[in-house]
gemmi code that builds the backbone of each chain (N, CA, C; Angstrom):
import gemmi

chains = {
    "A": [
        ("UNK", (-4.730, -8.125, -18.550), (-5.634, -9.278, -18.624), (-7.055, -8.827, -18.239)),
        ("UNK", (-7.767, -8.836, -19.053), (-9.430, -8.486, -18.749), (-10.075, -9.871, -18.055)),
        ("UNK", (-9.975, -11.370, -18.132), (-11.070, -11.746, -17.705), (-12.244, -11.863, -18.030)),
        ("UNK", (-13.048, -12.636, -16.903), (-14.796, -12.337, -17.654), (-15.241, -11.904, -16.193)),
        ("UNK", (-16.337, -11.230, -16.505), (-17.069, -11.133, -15.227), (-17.918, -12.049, -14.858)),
        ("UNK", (-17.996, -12.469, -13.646), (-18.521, -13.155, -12.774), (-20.202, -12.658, -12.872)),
        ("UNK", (-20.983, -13.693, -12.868), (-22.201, -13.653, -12.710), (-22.623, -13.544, -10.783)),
        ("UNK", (-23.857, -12.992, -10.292), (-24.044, -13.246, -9.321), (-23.363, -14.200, -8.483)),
        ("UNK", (-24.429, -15.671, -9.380), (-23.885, -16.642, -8.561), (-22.558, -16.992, -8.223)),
        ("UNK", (-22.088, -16.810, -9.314), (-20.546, -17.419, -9.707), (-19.816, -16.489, -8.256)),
        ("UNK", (-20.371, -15.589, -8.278), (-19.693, -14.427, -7.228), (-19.916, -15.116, -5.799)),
        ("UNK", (-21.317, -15.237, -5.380), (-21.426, -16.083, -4.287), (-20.906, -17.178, -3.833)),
        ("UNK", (-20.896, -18.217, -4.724), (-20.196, -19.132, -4.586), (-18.430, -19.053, -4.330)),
        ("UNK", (-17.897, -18.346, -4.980), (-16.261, -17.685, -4.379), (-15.953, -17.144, -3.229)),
        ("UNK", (-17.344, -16.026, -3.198), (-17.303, -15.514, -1.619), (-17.592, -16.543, -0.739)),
        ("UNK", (-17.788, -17.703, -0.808), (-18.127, -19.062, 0.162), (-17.007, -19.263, 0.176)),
        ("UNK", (-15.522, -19.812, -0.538), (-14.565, -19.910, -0.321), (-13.712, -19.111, -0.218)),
        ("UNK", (-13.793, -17.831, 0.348), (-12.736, -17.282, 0.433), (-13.461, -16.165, 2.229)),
        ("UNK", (-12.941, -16.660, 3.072), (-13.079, -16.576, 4.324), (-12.995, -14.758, 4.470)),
        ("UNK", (-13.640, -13.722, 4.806), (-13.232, -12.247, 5.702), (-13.375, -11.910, 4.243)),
        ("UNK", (-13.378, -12.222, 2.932), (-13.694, -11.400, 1.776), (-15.062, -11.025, 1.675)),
        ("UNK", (-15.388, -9.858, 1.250), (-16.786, -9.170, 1.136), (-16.855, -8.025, -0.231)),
        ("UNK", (-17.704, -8.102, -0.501), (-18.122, -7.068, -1.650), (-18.559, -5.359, -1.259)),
        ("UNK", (-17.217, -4.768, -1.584), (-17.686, -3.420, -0.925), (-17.389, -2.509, -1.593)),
        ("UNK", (-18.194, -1.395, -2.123), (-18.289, -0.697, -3.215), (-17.659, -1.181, -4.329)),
        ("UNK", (-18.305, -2.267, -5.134), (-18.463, -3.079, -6.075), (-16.894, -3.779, -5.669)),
        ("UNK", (-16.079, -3.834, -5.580), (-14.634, -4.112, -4.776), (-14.912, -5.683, -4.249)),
        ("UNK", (-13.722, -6.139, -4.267), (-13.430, -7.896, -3.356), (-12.768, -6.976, -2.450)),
        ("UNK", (-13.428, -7.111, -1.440), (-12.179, -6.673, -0.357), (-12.244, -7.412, 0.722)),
        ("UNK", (-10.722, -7.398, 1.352), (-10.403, -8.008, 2.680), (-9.484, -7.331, 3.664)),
        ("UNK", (-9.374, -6.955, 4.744), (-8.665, -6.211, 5.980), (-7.643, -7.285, 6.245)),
        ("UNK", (-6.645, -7.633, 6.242), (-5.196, -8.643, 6.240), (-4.515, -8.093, 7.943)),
        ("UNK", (-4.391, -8.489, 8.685), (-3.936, -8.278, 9.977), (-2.819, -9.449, 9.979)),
        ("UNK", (-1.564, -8.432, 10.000), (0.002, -9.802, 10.304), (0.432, -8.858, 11.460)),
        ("UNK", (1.587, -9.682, 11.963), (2.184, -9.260, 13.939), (2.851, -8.742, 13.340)),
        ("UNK", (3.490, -8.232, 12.124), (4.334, -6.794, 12.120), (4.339, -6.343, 11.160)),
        ("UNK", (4.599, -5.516, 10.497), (5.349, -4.473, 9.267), (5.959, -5.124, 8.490)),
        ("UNK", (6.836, -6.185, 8.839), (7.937, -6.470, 8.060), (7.411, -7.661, 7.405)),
        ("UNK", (6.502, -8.606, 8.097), (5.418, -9.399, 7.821), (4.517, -9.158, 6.822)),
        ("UNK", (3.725, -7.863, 7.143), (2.682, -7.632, 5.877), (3.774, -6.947, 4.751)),
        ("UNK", (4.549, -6.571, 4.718), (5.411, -6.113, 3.683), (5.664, -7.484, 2.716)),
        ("UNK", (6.412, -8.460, 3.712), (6.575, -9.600, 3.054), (5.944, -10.569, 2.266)),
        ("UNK", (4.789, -10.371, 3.075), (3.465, -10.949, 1.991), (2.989, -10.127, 0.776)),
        ("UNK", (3.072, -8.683, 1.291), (3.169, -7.808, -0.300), (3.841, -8.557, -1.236)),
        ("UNK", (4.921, -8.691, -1.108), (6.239, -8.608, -1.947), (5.867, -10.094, -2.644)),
        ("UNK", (5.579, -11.025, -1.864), (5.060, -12.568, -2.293), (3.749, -12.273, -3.049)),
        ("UNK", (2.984, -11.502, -2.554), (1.853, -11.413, -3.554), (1.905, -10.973, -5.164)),
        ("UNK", (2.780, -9.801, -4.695), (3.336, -8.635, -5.888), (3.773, -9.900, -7.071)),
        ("UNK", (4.549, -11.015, -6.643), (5.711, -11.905, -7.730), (3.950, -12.208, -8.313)),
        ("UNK", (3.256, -13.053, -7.510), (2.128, -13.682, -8.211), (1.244, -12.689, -9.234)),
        ("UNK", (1.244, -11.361, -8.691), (0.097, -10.833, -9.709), (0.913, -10.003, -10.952)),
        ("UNK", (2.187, -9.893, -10.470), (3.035, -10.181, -11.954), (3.179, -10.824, -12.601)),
        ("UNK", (2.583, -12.096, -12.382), (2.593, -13.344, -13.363), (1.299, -13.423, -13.967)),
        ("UNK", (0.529, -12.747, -13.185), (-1.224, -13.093, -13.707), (-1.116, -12.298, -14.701)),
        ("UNK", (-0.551, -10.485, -14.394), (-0.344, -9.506, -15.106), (-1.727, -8.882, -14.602)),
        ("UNK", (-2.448, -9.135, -12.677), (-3.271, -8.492, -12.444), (-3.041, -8.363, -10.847)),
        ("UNK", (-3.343, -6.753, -10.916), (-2.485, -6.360, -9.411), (-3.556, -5.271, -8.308)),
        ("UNK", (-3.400, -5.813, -7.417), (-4.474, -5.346, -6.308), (-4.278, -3.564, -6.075)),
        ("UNK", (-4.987, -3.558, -5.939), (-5.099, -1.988, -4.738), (-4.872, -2.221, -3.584)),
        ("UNK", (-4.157, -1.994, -2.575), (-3.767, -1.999, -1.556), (-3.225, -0.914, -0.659)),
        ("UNK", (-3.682, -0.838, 0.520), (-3.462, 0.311, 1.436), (-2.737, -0.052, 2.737)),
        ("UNK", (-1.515, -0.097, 3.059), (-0.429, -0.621, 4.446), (-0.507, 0.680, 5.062)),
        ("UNK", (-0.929, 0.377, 6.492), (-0.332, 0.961, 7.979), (-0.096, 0.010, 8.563)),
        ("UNK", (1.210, 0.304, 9.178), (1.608, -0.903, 9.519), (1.894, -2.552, 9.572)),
        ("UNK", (0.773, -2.971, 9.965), (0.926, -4.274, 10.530), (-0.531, -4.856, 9.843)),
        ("UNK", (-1.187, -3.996, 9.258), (-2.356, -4.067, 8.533), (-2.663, -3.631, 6.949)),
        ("UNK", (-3.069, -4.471, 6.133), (-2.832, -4.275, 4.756), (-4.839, -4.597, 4.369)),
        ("UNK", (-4.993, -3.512, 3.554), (-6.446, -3.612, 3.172), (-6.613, -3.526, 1.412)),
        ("UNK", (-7.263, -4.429, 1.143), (-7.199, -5.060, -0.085), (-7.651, -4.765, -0.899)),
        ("UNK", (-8.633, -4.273, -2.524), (-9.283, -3.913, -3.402), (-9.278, -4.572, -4.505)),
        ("UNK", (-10.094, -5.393, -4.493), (-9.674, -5.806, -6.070), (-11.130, -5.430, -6.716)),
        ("UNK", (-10.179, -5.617, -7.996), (-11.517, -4.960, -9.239), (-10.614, -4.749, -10.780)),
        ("UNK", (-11.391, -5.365, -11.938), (-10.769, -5.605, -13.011), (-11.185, -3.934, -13.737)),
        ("UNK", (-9.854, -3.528, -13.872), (-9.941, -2.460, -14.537), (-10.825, -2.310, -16.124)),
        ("UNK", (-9.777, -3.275, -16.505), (-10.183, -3.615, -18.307), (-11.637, -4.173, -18.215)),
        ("UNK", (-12.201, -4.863, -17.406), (-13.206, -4.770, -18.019), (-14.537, -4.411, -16.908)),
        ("UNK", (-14.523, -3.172, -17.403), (-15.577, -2.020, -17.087), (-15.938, -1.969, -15.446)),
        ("UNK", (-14.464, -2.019, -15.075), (-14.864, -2.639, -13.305), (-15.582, -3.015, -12.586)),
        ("UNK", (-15.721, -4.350, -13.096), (-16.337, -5.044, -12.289), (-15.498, -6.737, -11.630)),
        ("UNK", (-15.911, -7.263, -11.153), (-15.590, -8.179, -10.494), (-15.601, -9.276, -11.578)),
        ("UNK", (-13.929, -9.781, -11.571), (-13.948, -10.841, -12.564), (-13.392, -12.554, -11.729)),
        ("UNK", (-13.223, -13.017, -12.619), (-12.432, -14.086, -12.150), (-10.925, -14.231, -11.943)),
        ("UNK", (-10.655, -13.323, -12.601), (-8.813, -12.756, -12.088), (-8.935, -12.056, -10.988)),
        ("UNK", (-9.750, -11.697, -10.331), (-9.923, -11.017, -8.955), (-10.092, -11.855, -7.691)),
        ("UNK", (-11.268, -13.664, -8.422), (-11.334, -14.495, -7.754), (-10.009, -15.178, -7.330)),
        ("UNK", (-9.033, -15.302, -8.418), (-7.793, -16.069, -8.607), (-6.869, -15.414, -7.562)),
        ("UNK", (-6.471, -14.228, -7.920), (-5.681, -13.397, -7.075), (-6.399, -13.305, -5.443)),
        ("UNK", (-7.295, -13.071, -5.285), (-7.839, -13.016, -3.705), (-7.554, -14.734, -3.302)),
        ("UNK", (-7.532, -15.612, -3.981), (-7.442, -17.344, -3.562), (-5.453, -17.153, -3.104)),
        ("UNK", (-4.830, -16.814, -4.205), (-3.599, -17.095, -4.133), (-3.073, -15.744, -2.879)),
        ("UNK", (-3.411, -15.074, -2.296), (-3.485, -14.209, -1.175), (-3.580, -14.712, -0.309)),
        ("UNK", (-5.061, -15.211, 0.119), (-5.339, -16.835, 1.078), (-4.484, -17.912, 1.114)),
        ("UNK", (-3.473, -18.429, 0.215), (-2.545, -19.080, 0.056), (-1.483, -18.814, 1.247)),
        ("UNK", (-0.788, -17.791, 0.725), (0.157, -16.985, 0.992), (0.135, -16.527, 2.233)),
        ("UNK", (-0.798, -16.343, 2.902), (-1.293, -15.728, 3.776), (-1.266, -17.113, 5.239)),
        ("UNK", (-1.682, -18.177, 4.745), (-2.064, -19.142, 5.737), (-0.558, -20.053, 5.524)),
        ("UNK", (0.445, -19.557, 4.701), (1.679, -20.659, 4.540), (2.449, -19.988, 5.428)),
    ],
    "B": [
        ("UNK", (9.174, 4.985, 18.008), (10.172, 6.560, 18.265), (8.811, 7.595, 17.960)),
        ("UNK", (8.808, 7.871, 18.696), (8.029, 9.395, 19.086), (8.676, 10.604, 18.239)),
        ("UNK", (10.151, 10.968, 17.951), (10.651, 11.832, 17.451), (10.265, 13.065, 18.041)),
        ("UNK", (10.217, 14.279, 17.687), (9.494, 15.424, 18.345), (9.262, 16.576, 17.432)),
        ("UNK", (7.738, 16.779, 17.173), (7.316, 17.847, 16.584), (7.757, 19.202, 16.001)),
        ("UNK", (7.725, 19.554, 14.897), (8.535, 20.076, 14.041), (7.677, 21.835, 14.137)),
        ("UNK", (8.017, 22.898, 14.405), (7.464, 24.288, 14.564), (7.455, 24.513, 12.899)),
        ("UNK", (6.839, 25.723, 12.892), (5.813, 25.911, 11.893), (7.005, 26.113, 10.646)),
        ("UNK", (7.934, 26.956, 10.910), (9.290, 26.841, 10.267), (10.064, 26.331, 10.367)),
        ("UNK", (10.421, 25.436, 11.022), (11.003, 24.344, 10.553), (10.522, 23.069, 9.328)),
        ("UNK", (8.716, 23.153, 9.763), (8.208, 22.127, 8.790), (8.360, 22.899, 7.291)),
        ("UNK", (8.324, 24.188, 7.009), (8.504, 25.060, 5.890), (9.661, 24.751, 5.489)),
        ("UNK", (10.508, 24.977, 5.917), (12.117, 24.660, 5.803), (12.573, 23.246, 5.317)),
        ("UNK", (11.953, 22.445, 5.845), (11.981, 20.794, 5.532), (11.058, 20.637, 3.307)),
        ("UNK", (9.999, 21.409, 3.909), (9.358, 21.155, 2.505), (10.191, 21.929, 1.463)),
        ("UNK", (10.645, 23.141, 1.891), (11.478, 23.565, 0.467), (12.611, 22.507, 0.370)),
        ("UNK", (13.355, 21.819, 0.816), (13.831, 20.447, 0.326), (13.295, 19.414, 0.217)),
        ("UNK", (12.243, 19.388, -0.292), (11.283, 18.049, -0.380), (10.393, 18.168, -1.872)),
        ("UNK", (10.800, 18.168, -2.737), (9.841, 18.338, -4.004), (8.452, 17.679, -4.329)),
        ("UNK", (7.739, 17.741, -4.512), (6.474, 17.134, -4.626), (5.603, 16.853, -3.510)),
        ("UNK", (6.297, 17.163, -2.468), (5.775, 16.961, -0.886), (5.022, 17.836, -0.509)),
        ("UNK", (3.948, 17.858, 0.368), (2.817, 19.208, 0.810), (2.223, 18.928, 2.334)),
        ("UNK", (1.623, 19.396, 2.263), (0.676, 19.229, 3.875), (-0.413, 18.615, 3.417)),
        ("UNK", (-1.014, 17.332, 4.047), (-2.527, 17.096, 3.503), (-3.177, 16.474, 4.372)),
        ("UNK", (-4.566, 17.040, 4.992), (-5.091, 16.868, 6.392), (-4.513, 16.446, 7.559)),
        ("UNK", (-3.313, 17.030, 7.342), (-1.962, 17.408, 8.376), (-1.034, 16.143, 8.664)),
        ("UNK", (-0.701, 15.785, 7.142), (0.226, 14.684, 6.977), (1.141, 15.491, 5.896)),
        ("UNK", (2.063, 14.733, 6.130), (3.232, 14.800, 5.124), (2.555, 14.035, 3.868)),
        ("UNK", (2.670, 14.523, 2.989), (1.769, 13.619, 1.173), (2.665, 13.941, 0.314)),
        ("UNK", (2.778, 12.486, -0.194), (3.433, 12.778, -1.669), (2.596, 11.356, -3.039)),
        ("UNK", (2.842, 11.886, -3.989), (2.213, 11.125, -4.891), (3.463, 10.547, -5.452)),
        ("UNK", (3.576, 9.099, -5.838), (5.240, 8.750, -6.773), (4.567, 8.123, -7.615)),
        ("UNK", (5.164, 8.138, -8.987), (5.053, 7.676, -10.458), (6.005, 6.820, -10.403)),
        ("UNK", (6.179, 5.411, -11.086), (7.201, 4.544, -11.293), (6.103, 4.341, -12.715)),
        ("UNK", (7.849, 3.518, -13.323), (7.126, 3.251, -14.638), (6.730, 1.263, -14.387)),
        ("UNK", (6.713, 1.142, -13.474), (5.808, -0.070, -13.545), (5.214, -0.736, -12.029)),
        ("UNK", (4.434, -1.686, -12.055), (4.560, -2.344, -10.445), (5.436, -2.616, -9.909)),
        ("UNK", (6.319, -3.750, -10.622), (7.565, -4.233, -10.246), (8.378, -3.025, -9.749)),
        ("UNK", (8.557, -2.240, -10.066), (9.351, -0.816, -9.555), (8.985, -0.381, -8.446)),
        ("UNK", (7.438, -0.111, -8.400), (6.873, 0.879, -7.560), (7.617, -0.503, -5.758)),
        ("UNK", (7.233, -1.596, -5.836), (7.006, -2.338, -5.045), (8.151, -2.666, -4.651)),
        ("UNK", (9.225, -2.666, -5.460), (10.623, -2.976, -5.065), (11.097, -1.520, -4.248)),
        ("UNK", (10.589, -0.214, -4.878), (11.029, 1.090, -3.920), (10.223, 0.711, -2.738)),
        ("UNK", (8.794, 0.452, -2.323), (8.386, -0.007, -1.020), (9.297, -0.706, -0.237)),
        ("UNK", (9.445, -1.991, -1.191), (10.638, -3.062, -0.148), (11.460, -1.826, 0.437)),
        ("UNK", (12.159, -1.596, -0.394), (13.576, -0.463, 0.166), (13.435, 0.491, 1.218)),
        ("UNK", (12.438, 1.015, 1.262), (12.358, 1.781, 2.018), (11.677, 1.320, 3.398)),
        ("UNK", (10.889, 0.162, 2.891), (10.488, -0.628, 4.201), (11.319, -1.266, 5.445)),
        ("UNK", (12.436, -1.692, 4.462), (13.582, -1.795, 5.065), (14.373, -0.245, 6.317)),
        ("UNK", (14.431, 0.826, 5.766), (14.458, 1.741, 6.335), (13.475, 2.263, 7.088)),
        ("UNK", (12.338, 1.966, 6.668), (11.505, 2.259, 8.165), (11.392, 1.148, 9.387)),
        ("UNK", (11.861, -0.217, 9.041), (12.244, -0.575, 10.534), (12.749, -0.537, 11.157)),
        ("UNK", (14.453, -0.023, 10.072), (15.525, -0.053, 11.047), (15.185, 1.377, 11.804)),
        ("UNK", (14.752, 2.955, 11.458), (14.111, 4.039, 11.637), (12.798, 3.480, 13.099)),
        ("UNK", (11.960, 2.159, 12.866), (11.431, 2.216, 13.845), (9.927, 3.115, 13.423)),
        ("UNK", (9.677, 3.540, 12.120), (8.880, 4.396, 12.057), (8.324, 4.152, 10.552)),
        ("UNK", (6.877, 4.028, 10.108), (6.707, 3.663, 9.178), (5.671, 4.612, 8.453)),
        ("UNK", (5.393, 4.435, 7.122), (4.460, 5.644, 6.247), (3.377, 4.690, 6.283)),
        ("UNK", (2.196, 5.501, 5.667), (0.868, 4.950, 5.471), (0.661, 4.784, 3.973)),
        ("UNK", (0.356, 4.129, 3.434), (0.706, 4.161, 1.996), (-0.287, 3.178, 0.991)),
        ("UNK", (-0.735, 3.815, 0.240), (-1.578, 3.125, -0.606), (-0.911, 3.030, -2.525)),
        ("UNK", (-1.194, 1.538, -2.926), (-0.264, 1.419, -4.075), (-1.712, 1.196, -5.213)),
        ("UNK", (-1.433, 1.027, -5.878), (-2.817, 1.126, -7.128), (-1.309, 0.936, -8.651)),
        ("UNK", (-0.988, -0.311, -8.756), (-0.348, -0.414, -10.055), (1.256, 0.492, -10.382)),
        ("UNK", (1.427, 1.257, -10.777), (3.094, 2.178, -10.862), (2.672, 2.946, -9.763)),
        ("UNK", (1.351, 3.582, -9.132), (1.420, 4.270, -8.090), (1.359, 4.194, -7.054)),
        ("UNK", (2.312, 5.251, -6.264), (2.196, 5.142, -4.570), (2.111, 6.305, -3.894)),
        ("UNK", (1.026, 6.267, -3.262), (0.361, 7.475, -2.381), (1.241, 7.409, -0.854)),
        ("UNK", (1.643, 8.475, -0.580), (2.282, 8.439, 0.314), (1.598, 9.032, 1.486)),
        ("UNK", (1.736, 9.386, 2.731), (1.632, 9.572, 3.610), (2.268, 9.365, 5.286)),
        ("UNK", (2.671, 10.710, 5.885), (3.555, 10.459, 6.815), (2.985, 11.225, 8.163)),
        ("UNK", (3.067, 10.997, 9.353), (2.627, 10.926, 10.311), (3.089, 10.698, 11.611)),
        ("UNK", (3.410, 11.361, 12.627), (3.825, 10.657, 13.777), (2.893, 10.339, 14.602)),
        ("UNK", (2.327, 9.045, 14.990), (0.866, 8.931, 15.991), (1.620, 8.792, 17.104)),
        ("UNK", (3.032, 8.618, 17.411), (3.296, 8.881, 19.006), (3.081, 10.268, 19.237)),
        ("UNK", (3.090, 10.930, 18.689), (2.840, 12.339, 18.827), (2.340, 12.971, 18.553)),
        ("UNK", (1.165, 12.715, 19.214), (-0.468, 13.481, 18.749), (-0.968, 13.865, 17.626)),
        ("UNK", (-0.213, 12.695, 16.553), (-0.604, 13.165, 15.066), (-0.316, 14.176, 14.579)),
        ("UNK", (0.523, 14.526, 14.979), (1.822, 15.599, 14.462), (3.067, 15.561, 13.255)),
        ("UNK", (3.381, 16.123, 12.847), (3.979, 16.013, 11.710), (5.914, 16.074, 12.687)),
        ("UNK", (6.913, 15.037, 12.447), (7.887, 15.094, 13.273), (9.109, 14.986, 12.300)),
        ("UNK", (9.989, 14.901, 13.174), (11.518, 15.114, 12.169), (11.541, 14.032, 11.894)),
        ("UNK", (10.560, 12.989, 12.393), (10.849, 11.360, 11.816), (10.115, 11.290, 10.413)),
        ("UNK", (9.361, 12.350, 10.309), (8.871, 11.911, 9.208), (9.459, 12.779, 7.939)),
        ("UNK", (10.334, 13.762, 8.092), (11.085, 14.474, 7.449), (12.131, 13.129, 6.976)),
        ("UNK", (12.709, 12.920, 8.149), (13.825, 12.152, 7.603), (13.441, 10.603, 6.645)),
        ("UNK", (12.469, 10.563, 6.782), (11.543, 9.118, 5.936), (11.016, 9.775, 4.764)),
        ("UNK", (10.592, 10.567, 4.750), (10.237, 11.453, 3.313), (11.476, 11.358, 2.508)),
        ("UNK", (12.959, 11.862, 3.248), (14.132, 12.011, 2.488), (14.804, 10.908, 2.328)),
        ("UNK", (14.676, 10.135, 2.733), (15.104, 8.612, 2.614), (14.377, 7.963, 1.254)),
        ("UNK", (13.008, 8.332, 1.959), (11.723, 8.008, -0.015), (12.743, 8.680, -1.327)),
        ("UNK", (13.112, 9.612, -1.192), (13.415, 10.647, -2.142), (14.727, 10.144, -2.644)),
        ("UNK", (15.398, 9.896, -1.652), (16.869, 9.398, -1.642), (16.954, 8.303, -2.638)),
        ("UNK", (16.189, 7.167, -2.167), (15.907, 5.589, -2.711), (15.389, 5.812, -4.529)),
        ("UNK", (13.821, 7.025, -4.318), (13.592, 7.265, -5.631), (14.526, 7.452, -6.588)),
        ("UNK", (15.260, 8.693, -6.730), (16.183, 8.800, -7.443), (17.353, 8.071, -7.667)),
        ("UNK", (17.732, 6.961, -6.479), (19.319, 6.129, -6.983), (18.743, 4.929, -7.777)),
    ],
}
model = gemmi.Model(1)
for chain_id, residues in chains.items():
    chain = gemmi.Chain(chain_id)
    for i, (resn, *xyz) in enumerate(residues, 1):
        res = gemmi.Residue()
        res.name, res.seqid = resn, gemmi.SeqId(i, " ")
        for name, pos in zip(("N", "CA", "C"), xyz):
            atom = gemmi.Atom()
            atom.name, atom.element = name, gemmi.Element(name[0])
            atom.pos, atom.b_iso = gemmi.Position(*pos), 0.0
            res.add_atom(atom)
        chain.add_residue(res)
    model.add_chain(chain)
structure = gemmi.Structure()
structure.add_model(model)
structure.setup_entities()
């Protein structure tokens, strides 16, 4: 799934709703802190079902009890799309249920 | 689990049964290919499972069919340990069944 890319604004305005997300080397990223392993695994695994359905799937880096996030639309010319907005929202979901 | 630090031949000895496995800025590294997300993420589950009951977990970064591995003992001065031998072979184990 390519998406469209997000204009500035359009970008700002998402980063207003979506709390600890920041733009870092062109990247949506967020640092995810859960009380254990088996926890941030679990939210992997819940995330993983969702971005198999989008058919768009994060970069992600686990030690431990801490999971650090990357998103960025491959297909189109990496940059920051709105399937990046979608997937970082349904994370926040998942995350606060 | 702390486990306890592995001498210079013994860690040699461990890697000639370990295929694709190496030393990398003094971690245990391996790179795994799956032929999809759904795969790559379901071998995580599995083995995640085995690193709690183990008590001991990898560092690991996923990017789509791939998973970057990395192993480590930080109870032990960032040393390379038989815990992480035996979690490498457990990875290996899971890969192939």
């Amino acid at each position: 799934m390519a998406g469209y890319k997000l204009s500035e604004t359009e970008l700002q305005q998402a980063l207003n709703s979506l709390p600890g997300w920041q733009i870092k080397e062109g990247k949506l990223y967020k640092e995810y802190k859960f009380n254990s392993f088996a926890t941030a695994l679990g939210w992997m695994v819940t995330v993983g079902v969702h971005a198999e359905i989008m058919e768009h799937h994060p970069e992600w880096f686990n030690v431990y009890s801490t999971v650090w996030v990357n998103l960025v639309t491959h297909d189109n010319g990496n940059a920051i799309s709105n399937l990046d907005i979608e997937l970082a929202k349904k994370m926040e979901e998942i995350y606060s249920s």
